[in-house]
N, C-alpha and C positions, 0 to 999 in steps of 0.2 A: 504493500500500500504506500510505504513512505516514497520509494520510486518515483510511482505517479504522480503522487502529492507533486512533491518537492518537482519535477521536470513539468506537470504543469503549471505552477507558480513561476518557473524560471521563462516560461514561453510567454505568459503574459507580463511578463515585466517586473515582478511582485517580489524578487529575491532580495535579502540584503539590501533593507533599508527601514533605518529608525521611522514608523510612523510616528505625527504630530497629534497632538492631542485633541480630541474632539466636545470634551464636555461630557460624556456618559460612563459608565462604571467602565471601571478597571478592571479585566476579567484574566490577566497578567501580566506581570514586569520585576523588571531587576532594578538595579542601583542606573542604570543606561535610559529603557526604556520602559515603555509601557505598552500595550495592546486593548483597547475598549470594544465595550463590545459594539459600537456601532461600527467600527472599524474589522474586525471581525466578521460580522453581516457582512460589510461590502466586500471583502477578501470571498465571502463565499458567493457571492451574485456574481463574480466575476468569474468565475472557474467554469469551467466546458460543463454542458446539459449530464454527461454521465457523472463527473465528480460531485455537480448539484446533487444527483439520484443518491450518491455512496455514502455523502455527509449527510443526510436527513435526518438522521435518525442522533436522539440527544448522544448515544455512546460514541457513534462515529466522527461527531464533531468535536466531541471531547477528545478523542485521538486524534484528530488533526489537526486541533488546536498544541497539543504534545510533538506535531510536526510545526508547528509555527516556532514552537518556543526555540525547538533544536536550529531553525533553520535562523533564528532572530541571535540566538548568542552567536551560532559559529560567527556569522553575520557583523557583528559587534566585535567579536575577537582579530576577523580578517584585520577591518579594516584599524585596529589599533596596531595591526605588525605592516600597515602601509597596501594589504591585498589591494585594494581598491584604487588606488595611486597606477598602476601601470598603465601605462599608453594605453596599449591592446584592450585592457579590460575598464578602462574609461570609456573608447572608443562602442563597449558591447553595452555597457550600462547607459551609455547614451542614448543610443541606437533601439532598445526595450522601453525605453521613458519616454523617448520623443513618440515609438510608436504607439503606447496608450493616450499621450495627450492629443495625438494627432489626428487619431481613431476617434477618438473624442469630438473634437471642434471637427472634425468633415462630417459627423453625425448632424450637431447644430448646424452647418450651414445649410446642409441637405432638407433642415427640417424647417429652412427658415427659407429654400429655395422655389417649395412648391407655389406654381403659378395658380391666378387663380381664375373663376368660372370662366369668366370674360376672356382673358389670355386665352384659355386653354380654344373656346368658342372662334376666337380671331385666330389662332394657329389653322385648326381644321378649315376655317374658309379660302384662308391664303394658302395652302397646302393641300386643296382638295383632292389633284389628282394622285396624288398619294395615295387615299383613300378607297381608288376602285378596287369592287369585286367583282370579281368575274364565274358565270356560271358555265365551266369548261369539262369537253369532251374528248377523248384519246382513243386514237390507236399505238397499238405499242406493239411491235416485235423486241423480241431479247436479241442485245450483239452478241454471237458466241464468240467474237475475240476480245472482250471487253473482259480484264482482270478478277472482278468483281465475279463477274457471272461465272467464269472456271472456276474461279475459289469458292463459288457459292450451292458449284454443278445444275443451274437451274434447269429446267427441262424445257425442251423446244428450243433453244436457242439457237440461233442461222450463222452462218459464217457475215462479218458485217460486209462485204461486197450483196449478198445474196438477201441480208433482210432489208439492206436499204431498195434492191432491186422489186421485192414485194413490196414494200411499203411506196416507191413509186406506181407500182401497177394499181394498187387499190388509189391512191390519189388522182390519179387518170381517171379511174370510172365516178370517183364521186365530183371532180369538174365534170364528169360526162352527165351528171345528174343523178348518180346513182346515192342509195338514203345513207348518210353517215353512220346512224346507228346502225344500222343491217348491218353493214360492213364490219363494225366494231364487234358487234355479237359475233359475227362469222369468223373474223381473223384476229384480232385482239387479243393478247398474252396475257395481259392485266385481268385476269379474272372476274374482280371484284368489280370492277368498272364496266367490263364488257358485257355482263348479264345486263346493267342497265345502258347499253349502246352509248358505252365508253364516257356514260356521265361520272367524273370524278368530284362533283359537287363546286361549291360556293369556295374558291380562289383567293384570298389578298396578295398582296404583295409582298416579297421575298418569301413567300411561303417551299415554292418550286426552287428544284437547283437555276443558276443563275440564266442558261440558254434557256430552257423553259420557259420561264418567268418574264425576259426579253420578247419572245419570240409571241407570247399569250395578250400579252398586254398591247402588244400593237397589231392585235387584228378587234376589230368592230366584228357585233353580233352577226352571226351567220357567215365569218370568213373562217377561209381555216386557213393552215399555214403549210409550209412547206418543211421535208422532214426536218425535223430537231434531233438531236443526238443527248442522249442524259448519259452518267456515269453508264449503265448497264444495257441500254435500250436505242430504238428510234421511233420515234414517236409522229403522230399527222395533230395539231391538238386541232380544234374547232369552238370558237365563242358564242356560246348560245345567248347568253343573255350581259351585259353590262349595265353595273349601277353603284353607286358611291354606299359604302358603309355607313349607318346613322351613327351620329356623334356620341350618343352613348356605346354605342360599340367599340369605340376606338377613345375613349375620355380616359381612361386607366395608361393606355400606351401613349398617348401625347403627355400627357400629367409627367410619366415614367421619362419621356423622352427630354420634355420639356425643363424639368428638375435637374436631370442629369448635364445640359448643357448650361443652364446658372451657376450649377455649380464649377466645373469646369472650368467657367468665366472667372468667376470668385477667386478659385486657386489662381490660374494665368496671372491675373492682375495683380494677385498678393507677392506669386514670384516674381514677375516685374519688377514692383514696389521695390522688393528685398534689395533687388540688383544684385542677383546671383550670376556669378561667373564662374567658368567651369575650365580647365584646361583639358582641353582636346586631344593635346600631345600624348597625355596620358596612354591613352585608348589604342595608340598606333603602335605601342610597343607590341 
């Protein structure tokens, strides 16, 4: 148990170091320091969801308050024979502190970054083509020289000279007028799509690998496209239907998106401000 204690106390930053006093009982201390117990609580809020689960219980926290005291003298002893003076392990104890304060204040800014109704409302209108869905249909033969599909040994798979040659021939008959779906039930690898005539449902954006997703979004309802190639596949897709997402549907990922570039900003500006410089030389060794 002390193991874990003490290596996750060292990960959050928590090792050797005199806490300051807070005003509530003293629940231990020497001639040095002391440990209260509101200090205490917050040492245990802070520890990983399993050590929460381990300490719950009054015996367990008792014992790992018996890890606090061990870990609070050595702690005290180091640094009277100077441990805590080396370069090396100044540079580690910094590097543990800055990253709970840091952790800390990017949490506030994040909390102080969300935009609100209106913003979020005027991002979705100036940003609306963003927002289309697409209600899209596939045919799909498997490449059998495609990595994925050998590793994967999917069945039916064509040499890729031979399934793009099929998937031309069906493209010919349906400009010729022949029914998309028919087609898809009858030749279609996608199973799951092909029983409903290659309907793979309501689409947003980057949801498909990236040629897909190109190639979907710049056809209007009723065009299809010309073959596509995915990791595993080649595909014919077809746009049945297009229409913008309602704002509640997409109000969580603007929110999400929206938040994250304030903040962003926030940081940028603050390292600016600092006037951080960095030698580059470094890096080319």
């Amino acid at each position: 148990m002390k193991t874990f204690v003490l290596s996750a106390l060292i990960l959050l930053g928590l090792s050797a170091v005199a806490l300051p006093q807070t005003g509530t009982r003293v629940i231990a201390s020497t001639k040095t320091w002391s440990i209260t117990e509101q200090q205490f609580e917050a040492i245990l809020n802070a520890l990983p969801d399993q050590a929460k689960e381990l300490f719950a219980t009054p015996e367990n926290k008792r014992k790992f308050l018996d890890d606090l005291v061990q870990m609070w003298v050595l702690a005290d002893e180091a640094r009277t024979k100077g441990f805590d003076q080396a370069a090396a392990r100044k540079a580690v104890i910094s590097f543990y502190s800055n990253n709970i304060v840091a952790s800390d204040y990017k949490d506030f800014l994040a909390d102080n970054s969300h935009p609100s109704d209106a913003e979020i409302a005027a991002y979705y209108k100036a940003n609306e083509g963003n927002y289309a869905e697409l209600n899209l249909s596939h045919i799909m033969i498997l490449n059998g020289d495609s990595p994925q599909v050998k590793e994967r040994q999917m069945e039916g798979a064509l040499p890729s000279a031979e399934a793009k040659k099929k998937l031309e021939d069906i493209r010919t008959r349906i400009q010729g007028g022949a029914d998309f779906a028919a087609l898809a039930k009858e030749f279609s690898q996608d199973k799951s799509s092909a029983e409903k005539g290659g309907d793979i449902g309501p689409i947003g954006q980057g949801v498909l690998v990236p040629a897909m997703d190109k190639a979907a979004f710049a056809l209007k309802p009723g065009e299809t496209s010309a073959i596509v190639e995915s990791p595993v596949a080649f595909h014919i897709l077809k746009v049945t239907d297009r229409h913008l997402q309602d704002l509640a549907e997409v109000k969580t990922e603007i929110r999400e998106k929206m938040t994250a570039s304030k903040l962003n900003d926030s940081i940028a500006a603050m390292i600016k401000e600092a006037g951080v410089t960095i030698d580059e030389s470094y890096f080319k060794k």
